[in-house]
C-alpha positions as CSV (number, residue, x, y, z in Angstrom):
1,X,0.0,0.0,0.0
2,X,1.1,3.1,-0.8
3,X,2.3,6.1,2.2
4,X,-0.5,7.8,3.5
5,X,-1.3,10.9,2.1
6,X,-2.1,13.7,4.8
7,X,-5.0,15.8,4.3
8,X,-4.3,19.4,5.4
9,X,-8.3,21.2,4.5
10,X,-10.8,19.5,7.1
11,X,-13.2,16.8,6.0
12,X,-17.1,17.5,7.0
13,X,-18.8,14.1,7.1
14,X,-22.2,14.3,5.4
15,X,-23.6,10.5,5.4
16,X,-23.1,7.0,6.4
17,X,-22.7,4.4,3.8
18,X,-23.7,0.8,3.8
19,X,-21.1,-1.0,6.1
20,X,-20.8,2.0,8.1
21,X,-18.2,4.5,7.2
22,X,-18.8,7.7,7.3
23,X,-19.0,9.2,3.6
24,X,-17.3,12.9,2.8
25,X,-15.7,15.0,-0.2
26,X,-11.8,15.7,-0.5
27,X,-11.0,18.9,-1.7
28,X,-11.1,18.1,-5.1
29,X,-14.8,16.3,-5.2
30,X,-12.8,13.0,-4.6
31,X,-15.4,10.6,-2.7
32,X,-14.2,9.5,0.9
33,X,-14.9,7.2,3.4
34,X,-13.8,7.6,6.8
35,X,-14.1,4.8,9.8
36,X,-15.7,5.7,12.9
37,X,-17.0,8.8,11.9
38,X,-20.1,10.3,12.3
39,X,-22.4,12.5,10.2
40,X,-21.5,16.3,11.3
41,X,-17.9,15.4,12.3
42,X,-15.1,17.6,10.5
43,X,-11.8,16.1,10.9
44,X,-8.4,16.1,9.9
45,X,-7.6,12.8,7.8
46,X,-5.0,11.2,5.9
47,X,-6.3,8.8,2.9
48,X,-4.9,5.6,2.7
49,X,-6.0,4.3,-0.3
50,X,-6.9,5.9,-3.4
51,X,-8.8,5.0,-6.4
52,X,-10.7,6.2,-9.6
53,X,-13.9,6.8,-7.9
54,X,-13.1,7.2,-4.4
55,X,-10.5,7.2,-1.5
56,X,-10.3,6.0,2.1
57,X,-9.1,8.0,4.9
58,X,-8.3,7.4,8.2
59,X,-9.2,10.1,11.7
60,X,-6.2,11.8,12.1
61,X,-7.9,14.8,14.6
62,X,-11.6,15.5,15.2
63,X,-11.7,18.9,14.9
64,X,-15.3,19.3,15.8
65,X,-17.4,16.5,16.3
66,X,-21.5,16.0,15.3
67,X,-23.8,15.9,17.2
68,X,-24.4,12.2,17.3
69,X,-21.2,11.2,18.3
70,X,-21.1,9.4,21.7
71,X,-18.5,7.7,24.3
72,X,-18.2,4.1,23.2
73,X,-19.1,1.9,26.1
74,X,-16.3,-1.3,25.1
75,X,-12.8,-1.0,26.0
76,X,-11.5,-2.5,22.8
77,X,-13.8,-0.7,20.8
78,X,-12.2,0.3,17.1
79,X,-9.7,-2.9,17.5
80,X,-12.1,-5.6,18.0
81,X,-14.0,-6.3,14.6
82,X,-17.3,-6.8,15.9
83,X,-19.0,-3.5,16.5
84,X,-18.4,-0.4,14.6
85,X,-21.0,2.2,15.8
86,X,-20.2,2.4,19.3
87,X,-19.1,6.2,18.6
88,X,-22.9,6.8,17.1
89,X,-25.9,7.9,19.3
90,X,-28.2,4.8,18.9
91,X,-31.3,7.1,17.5
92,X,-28.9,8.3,15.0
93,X,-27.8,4.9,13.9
94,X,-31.8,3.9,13.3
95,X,-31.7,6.7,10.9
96,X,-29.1,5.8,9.1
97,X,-30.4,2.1,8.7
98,X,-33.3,3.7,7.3
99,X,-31.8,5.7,4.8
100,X,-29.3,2.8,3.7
101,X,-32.2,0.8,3.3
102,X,-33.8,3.4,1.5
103,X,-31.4,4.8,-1.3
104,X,-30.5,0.6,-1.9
105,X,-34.1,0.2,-3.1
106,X,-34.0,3.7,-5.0
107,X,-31.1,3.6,-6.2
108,X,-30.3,-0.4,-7.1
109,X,-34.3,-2.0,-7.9
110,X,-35.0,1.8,-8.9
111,X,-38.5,2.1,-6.9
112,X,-39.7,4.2,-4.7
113,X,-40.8,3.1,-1.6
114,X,-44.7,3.1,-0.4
115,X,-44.1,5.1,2.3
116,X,-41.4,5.4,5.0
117,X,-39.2,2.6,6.1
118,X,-40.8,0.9,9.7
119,X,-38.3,1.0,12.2
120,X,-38.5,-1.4,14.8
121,X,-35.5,-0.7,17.6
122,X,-34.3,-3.4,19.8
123,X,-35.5,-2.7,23.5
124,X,-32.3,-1.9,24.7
125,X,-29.2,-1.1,22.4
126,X,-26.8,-2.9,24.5
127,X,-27.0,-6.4,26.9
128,X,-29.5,-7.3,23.7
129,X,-27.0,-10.4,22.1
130,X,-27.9,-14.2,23.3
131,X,-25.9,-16.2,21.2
132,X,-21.8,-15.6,20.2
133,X,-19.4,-17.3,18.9
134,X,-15.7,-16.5,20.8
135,X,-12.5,-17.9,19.8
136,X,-9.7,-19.9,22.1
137,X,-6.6,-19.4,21.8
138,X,-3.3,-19.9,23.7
139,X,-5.1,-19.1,26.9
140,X,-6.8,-16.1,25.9
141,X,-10.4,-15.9,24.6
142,X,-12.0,-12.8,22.3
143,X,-13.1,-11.9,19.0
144,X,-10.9,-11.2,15.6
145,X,-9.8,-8.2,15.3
146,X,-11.0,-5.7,12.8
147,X,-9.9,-6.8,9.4
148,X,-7.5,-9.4,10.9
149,X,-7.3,-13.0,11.8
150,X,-6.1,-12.1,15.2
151,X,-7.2,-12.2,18.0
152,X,-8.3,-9.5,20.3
153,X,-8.6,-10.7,23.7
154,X,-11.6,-9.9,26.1
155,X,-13.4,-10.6,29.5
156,X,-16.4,-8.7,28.5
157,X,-18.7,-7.3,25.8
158,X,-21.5,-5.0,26.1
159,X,-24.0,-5.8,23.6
160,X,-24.2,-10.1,25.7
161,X,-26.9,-10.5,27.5
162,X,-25.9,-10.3,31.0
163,X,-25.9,-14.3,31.9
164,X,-23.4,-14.5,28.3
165,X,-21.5,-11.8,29.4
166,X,-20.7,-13.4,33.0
167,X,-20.4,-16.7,30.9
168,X,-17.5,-15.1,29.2
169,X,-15.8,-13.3,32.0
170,X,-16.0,-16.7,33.7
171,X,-14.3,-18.6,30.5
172,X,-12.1,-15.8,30.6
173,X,-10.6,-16.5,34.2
174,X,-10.2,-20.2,33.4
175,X,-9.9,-20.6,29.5
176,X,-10.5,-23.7,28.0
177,X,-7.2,-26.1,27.2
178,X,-8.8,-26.7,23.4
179,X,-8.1,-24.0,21.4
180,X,-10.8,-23.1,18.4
181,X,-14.2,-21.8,18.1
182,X,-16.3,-21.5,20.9
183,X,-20.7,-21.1,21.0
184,X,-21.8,-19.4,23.7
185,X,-26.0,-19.5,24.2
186,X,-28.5,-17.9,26.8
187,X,-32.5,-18.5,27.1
188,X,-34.3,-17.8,30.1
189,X,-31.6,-18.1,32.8
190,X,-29.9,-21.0,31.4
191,X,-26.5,-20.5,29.4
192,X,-24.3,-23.0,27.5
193,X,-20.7,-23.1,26.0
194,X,-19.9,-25.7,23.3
195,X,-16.5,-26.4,21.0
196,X,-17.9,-26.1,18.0
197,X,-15.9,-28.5,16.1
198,X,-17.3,-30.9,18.7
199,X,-20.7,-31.2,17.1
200,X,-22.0,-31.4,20.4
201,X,-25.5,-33.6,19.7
202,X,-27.6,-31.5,22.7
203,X,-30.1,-29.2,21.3
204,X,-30.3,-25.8,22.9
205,X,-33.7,-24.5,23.2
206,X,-35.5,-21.1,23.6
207,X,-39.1,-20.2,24.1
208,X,-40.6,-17.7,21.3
209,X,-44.0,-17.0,21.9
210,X,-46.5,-19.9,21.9
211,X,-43.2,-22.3,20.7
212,X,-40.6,-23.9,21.4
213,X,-37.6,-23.9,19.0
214,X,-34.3,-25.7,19.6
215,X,-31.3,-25.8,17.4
216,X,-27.8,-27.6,17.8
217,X,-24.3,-26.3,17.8
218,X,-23.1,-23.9,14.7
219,X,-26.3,-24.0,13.6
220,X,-27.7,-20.6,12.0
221,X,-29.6,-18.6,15.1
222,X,-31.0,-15.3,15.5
223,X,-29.1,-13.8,18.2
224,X,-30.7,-10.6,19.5
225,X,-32.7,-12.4,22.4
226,X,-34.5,-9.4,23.2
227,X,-36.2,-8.6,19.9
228,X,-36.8,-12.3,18.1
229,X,-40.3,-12.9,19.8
230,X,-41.3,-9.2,17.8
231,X,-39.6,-10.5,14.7
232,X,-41.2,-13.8,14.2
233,X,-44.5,-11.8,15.5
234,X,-44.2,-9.3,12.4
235,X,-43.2,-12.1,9.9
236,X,-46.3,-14.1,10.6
237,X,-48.5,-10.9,10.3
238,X,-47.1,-10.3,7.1
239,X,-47.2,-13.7,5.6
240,X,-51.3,-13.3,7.2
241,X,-53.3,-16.6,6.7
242,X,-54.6,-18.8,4.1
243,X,-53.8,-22.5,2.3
244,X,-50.7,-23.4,1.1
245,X,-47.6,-21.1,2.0
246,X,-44.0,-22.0,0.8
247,X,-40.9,-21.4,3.4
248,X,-37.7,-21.1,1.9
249,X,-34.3,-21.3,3.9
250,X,-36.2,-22.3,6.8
251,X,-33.3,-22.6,9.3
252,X,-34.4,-24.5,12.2
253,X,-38.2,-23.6,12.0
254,X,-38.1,-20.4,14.0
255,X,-41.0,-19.0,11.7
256,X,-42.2,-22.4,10.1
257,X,-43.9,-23.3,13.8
258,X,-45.9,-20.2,13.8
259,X,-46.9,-20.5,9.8
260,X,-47.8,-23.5,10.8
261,X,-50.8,-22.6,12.4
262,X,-51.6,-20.2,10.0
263,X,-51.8,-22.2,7.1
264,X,-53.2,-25.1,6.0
265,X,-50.3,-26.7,4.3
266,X,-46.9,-25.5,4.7
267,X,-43.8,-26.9,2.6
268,X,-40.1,-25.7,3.8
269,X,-36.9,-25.8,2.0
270,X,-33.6,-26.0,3.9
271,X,-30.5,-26.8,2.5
272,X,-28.5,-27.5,5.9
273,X,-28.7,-30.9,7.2
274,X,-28.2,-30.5,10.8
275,X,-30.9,-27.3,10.4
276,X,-33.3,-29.8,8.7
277,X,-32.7,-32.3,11.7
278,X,-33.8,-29.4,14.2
279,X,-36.7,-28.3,12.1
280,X,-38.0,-32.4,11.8
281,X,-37.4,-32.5,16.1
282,X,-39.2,-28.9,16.8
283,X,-42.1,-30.4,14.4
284,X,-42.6,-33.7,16.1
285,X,-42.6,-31.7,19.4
286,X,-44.6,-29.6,18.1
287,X,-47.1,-32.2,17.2
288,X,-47.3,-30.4,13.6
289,X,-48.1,-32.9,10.7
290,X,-48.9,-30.2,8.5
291,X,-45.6,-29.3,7.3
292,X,-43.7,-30.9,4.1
293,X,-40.0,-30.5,5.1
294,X,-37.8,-31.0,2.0
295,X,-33.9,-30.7,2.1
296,X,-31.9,-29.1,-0.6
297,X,-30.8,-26.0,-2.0
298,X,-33.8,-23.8,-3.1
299,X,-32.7,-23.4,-6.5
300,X,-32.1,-27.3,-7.3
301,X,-35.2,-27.9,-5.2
302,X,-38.0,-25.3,-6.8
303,X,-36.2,-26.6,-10.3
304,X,-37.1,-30.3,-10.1
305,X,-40.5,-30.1,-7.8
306,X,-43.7,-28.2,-8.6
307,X,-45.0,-27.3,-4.9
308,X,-48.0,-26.5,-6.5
309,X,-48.9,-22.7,-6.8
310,X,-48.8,-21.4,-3.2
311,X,-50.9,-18.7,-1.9
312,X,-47.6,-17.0,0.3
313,X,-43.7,-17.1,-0.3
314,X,-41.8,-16.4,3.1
315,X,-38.4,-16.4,2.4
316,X,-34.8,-15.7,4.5
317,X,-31.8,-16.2,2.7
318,X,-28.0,-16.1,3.8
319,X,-26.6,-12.5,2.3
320,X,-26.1,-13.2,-1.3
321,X,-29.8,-13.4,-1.5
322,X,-31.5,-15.6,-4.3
323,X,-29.6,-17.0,-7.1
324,X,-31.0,-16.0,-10.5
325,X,-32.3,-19.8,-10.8
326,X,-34.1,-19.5,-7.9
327,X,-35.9,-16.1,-8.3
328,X,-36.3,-17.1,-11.9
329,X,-38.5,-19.9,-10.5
330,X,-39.8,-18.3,-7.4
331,X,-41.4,-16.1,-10.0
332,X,-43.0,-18.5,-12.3
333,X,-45.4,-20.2,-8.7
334,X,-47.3,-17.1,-9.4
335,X,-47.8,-16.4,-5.3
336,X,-50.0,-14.0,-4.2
337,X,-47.4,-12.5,-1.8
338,X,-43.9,-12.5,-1.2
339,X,-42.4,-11.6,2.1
340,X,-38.8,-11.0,2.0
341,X,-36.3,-10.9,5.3
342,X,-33.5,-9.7,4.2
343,X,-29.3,-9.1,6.0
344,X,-28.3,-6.8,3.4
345,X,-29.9,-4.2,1.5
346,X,-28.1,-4.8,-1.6
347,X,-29.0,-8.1,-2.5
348,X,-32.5,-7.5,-1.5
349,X,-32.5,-4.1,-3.5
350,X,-31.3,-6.1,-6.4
351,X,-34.1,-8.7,-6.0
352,X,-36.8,-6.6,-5.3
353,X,-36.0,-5.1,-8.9
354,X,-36.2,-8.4,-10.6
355,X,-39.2,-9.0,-8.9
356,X,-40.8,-5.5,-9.5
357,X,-39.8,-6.1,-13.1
358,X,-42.1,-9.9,-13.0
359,X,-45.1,-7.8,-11.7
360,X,-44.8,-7.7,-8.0
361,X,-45.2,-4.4,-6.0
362,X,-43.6,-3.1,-3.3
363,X,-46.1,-2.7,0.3
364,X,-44.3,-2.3,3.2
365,X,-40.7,-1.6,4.0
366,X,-39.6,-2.6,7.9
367,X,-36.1,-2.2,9.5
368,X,-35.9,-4.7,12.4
369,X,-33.0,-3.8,14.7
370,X,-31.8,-7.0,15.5
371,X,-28.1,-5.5,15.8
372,X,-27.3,-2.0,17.4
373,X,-23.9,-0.6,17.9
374,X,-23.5,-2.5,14.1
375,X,-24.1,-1.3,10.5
376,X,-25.5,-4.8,10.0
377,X,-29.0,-4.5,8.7
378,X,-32.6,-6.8,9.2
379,X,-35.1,-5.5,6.9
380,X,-38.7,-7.1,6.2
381,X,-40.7,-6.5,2.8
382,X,-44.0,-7.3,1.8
383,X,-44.7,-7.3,-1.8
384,X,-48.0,-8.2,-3.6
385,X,-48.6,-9.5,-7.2
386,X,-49.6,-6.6,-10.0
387,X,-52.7,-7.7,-12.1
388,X,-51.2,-5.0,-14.3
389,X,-48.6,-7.6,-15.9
390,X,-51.7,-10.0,-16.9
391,X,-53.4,-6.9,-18.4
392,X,-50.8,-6.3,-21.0
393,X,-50.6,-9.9,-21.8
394,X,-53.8,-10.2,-22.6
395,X,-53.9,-7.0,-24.7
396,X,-50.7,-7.9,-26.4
397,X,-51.9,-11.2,-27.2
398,X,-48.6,-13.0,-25.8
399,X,-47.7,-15.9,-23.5
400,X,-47.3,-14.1,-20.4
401,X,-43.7,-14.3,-19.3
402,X,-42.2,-16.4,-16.1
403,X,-43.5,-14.4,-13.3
404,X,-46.8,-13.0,-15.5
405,X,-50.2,-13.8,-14.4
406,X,-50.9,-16.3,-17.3
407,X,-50.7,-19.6,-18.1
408,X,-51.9,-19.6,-21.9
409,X,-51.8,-17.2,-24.8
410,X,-55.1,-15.1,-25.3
411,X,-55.8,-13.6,-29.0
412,X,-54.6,-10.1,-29.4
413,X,-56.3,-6.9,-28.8
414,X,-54.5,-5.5,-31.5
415,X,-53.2,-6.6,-35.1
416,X,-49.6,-7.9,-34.7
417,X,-47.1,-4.4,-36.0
418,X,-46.1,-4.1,-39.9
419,X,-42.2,-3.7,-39.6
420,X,-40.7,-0.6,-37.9
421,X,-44.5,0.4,-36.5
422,X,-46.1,0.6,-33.0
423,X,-48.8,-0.4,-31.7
424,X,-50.5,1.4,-28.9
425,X,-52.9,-0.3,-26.5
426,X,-54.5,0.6,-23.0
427,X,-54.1,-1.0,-19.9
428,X,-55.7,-0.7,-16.6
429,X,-52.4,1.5,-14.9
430,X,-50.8,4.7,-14.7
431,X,-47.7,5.7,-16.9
432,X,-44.6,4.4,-15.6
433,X,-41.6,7.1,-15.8
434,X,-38.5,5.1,-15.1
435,X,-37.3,2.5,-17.7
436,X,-36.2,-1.3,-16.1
437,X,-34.8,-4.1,-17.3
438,X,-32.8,-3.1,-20.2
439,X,-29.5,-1.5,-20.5
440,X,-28.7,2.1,-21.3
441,X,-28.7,0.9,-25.0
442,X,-32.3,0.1,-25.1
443,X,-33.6,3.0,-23.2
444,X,-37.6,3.4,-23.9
445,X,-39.4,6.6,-22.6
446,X,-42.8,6.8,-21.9
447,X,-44.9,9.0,-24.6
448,X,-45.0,12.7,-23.7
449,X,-48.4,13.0,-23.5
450,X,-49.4,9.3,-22.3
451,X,-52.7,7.9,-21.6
452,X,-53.6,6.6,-18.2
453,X,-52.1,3.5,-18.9
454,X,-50.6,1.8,-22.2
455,X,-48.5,-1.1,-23.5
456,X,-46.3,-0.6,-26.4
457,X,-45.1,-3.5,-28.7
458,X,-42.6,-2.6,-31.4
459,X,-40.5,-4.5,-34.1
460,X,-37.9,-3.8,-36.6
461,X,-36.2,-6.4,-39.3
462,X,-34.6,-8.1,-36.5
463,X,-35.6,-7.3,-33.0
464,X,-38.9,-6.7,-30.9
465,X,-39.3,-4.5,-28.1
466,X,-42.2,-4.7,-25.3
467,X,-42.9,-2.0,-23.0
468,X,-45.5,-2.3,-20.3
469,X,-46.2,0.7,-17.7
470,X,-47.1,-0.4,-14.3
471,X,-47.6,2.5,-11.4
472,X,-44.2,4.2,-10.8
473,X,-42.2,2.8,-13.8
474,X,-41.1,1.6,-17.1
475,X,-40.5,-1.7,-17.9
476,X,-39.2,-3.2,-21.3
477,X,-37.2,-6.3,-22.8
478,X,-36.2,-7.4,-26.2
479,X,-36.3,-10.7,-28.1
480,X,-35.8,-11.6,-31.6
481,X,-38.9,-10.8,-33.9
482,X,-39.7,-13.8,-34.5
483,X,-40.1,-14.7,-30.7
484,X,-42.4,-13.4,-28.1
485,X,-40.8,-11.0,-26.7
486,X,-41.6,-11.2,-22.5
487,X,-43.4,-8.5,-20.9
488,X,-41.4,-7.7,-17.2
């Protein structure tokens, strides 16, 4: 890495950026992100990496700070590479979620959102944490350290529950002779440590509402103990009631119990094995037969198994979201309803786009604070299927596409286009003003004087070009002409 480069002309901090840096300009427009910074802040920095677009820096002096910054409450705060918003008032960090969550969808998926993003705040933004995972070594115990495989030794940590936190202050007077990774659990008074590469076979199990739900060792687990009871509450009033509802990345059944009672038939996908063990023993304990458990990845599963056309979608994947496979088949059960929990705005922004694009609409936009004193981000959508992609289908006279609201062809409302003609027909919507689904190349604007709704369908010698409006944008694709072209 090049020297550092010191930056004489103070930096004002104007943002926070997904991840959690603070976001200002150098002197010269230059883009910069500063650690542990704080919107307001004006400091001295020195960048430490440079590149076309934008640069890193590096606090060198706070020469005034803003008005959210705060005492961190850990001693090894900034070294330890678990929390990075100990500096930030916890209201102000809420905010910032909010708006992250916000410019992903606006700026990635290119909607707008139906109103403003839900915030749900954990009771208490520290003592919230109930499940860990520490790391042994040499007689010391502690977390990595920030962008490092080393360790950074502790006794204590703030944001444990206090039964974990006196777990590991205890571990940390006598530390275990095995070195490695380390689980560390609480529920209800009771607390457990566990070797992870031990596979211990006990189950450890926590009460959430009406249910119980155990999981094993290294097993995924939602950890803010304090706000997981409100999170399963608020998925199940999403995903509401009805017949059939498909689960996918079901984990150990922390929402499946509940959508169990809700629906009639309930089939969950999991591809972890010692997850799908937990979910099959919290079922039989349960005494829930109405649940089809299948194990698998989602995309090899929903591509060689029609589980018939449910009436709900709850899904909860791991960060990179959905594989295009999977949303490409997700798409084509035509659900009523998708609800989305989602770890990182990006991926979701970027789904929600593809899914916008295959006729589903945006309702309701929720940031769960399941970790403060992080940047890490929880955030619940609702989205609803748009009639409005049938509608052009039918007027269009094509096979609606993966995703549409048909099964079969209908015969045209309108003659199919001479060469290098449109055809204009209406369609029950308002005129979309943002283009989707195409690059810069094919950009199609709407008319300038446009009806309440329309539906274009163009074609040249060798291409055809579909354009459907739905409330709040523009949609379009391309296929050869002598293809049907698929309406987003």
């Amino acid at each position: 890495m090049p020297d550092a480069e010191k930056i004489d002309a103070p930096v004002v901090i104007t943002g926070l950026a997904a991840g959690g840096d603070g976001v200002g300009r150098l002197a010269d427009g230059c883009v910069v992100f500063v650690p542990f910074s704080v919107p307001g802040d004006q400091l001295r920095i020195r960048v430490v990496e440079r590149r076309k677009r934008f640069a890193r820096g590096e606090i060198e002096e706070i020469l005034e700070p803003g008005e959210a910054r705060t005492e961190p409450r850990c001693a090894v705060f900034g070294e330890c590479g678990g929390c990075a918003w100990q500096h930030l008032e916890h209201q102000a960090q809420l905010a910032a979620k909010a708006q992250i969550i916000a410019d992903s969808i606006g700026r990635i998926a290119g909607l707008a959102l139906p109103g403003e993003v839900i915030l749900t705040p954990s009771p208490s933004a520290y003592g919230y944490r109930a499940r860990t995972r520490v790391l042994v070594e040499g007689g010391r115990v502690g977390y990595r350290k920030k962008h490092s495989h080393r360790l950074c030794a502790i006794s204590t940590c703030p944001i444990l529950t206090p039964e974990l936190d006196a777990l590991l202050a205890e571990i940390a007077k006598g530390p275990p002779l095995a070195d490695g990774e380390w689980e560390l659990c609480s529920a209800g008074g009771r607390v457990r440590s566990v070797r992870l590469s031990e596979h211990a076979g006990d189950r450890f199990s926590l009460d959430v509402g009406p249910d119980r739900v155990a999981f094993s060792a290294g097993v995924f687990a939602q950890s803010n103990g304090l706000l997981i009871e409100t999170l399963v509450e608020h998925v199940l009033a999403a995903a509401g009631r009805g017949g059939q509802l498909l689960e996918l990345f079901c984990g150990t059944g922390l929402f499946t119990l509940g959508l169990a009672r809700n629906f009639d038939v309930v089939v969950a996908i999991e591809s972890s094995a010692s997850a799908v063990a937990d979910l099959r023993a919290n079922l039989r304990a349960a005494g829930r037969d109405n649940v089809e458990v299948v194990e698998g990845r989602v995309e090899e599963v929903l591509a060689t198994r029609d589980p018939h056309r449910p009436a709900v979608v709850v899904l909860d994947p791991p960060r990179p979201g959905l594989a295009p496979s999977a949303i490409e088949r997700l798409v084509a059960l035509e659900a009523g309803r998708i609800v989305y929990l989602s770890c990182d705005p990006a991926t979701l922004a970027r789904d929600l786009g593809i899914l916008s694009d295959h006729g589903y609409v945006l309702q309701r936009v929720e940031c769960i604070d399941l970790f403060p004193q992080t940047p890490h981000i929880e955030t619940l959508v609702t989205l609803e299927a748009d009639p409005a992609v049938s509608d052009a289908s039918v007027l269009l006279g094509r096979e609606a596409p993966v995703g549409g609201r048909l099964s079969k062809p209908r015969p045209a409302a309108c003659p199919t286009a001479p060469a290098r003609t449109v055809e204009t027909v209406h369609i029950p919507s308002l005129p979309g003003t943002r283009r989707a689904g195409c690059s810069a190349s094919t950009r199609v604007e709407p008319p300038a004087d446009p009806s309440p709704g329309h539906a274009v369908f163009s074609t040249s010698k060798d291409r055809a070009t579909a354009v459907c409006s739905r409330p709040g944008r523009v949609s379009c694709c391309r296929a050869p002409a002598s293809g049907s072209p698929r309406l987003p």
